[in-house]
C-alpha positions in Angstrom: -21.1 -7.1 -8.7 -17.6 -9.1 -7.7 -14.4 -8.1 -7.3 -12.6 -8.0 -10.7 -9.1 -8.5 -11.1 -6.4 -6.5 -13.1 -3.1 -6.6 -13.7 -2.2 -2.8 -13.8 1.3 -3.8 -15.4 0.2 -4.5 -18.6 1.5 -1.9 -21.3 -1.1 0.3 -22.5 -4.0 -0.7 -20.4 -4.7 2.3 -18.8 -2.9 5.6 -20.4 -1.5 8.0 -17.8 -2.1 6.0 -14.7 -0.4 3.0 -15.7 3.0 5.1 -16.8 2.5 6.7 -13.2 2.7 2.9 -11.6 5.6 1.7 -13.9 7.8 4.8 -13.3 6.9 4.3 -9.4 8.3 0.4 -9.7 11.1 1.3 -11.9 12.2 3.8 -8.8 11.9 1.2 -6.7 15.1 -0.5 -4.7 15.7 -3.8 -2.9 16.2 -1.3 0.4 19.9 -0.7 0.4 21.9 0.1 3.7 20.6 3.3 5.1 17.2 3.5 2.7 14.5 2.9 6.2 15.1 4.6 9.1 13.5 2.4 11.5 12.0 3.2 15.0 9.7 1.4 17.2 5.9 2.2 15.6 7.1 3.8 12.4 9.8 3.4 9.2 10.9 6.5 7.8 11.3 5.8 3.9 14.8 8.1 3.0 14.4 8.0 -0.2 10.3 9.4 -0.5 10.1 10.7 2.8 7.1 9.1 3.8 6.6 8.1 7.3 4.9 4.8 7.5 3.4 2.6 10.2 5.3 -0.7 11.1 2.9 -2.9 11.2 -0.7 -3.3 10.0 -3.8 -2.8 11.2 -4.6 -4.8 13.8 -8.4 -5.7 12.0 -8.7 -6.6 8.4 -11.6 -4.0 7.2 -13.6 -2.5 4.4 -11.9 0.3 2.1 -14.0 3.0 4.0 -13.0 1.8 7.3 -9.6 1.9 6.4 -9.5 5.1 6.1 -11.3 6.2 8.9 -9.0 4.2 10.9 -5.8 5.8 9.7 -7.7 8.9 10.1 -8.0 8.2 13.5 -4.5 6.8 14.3 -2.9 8.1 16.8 1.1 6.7 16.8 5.0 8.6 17.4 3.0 11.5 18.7 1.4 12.2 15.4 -2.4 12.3 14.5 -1.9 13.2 10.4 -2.0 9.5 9.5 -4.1 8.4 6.1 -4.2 5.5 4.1 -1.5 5.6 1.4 -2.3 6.5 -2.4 -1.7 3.5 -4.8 1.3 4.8 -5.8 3.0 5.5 -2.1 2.2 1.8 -1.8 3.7 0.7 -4.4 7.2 2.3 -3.3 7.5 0.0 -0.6 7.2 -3.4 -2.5 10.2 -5.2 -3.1 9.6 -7.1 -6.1 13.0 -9.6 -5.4 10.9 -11.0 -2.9 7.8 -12.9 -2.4 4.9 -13.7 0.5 5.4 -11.2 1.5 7.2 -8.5 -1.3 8.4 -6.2 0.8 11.4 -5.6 2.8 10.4 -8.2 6.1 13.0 -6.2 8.5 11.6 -3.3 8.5 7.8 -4.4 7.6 8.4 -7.5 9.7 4.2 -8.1 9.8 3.1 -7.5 6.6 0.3 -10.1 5.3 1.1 -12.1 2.0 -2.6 -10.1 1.3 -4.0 -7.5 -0.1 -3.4 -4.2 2.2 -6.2 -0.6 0.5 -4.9 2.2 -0.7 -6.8 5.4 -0.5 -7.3 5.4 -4.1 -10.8 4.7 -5.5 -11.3 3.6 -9.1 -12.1 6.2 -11.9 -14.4 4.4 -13.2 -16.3 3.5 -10.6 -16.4 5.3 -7.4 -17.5 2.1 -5.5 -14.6 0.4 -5.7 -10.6 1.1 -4.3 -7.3 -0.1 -4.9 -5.4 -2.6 -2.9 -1.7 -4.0 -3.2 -1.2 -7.5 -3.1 1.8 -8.0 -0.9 2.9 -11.5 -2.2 4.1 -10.6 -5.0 3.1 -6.6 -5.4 0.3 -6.6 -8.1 -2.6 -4.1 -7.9 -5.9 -4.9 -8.0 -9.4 -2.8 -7.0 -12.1 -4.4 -5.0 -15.9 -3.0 -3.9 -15.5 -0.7 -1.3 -17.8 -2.9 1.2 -16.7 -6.2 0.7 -13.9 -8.4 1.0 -11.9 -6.9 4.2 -8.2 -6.6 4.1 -5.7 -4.9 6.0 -4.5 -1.1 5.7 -0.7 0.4 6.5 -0.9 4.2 7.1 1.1 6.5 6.3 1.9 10.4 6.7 
């Protein structure tokens, strides 16, 4: 089985989930003044509240070890990191920019790539979601296979 690619923007695709993913991008904002709070490991997002990790992982890696190694994540004196949901993902793409879309001061070594999610596929429990960070489109991939990057968050 390969990795199949969708284009979750497409009105009426995929009911509930897809209005979730459009109402997350339609909150989203080219980081005005004040919107991160940045510090030297971790962005604080004002507007969600989300506490991320400033830079990637350090290994691209399967979906499962992804998670295990937010899970494990040790960073500003906190252990509660995790993978992000597709939709806390998604509220960090800029879509006015490109390779990468996201806002490069604060996020200064994200990949033009693919970074998981935590969120698996309904439809097939063998296969997660990933945001593509040149241009912010989601996508799922089998779990084992390819290997990208993961951002945590808490």
């Amino acid at each position: 089985m390969s990795s199949r690619n969708v284009r979750t923007r497409q009105p009426g695709r995929f009911g509930a989930a897809l209005t979730a993913l459009l109402l997350a991008s339609l909150s989203r904002a080219d980081a005005p003044p004040g919107h991160y709070t940045l510090a030297a490991d971790v962005v604080t997002d004002t507007k969600t509240g989300l506490v991320w990790q400033r830079t990637v992982s350090p290994q691209a890696q399967n979906f499962l070890d992804a998670q295990t190694y937010c899970e494990n994540l040790q960073l500003d004196g906190q252990s509660d990191w995790r993978a992000p949901t597709l939709i806390e993902l998604q509220t960090i793409v800029d879509e006015s920019r490109t390779d990468p879309a996201i806002d490069t001061t604060a996020f200064s070594d994200t990949p033009s790539d693919y970074l998981w999610t935590s969120s698996a596929l309904a439809s097939d429990q063998g296969q997660g979601w990933a945001v593509r960070f040149s241009d912010g489109y989601t996508w799922y991939h089998l779990f084992n296979n390819p290997v990208f990057f993961v951002r945590c968050v808490r």
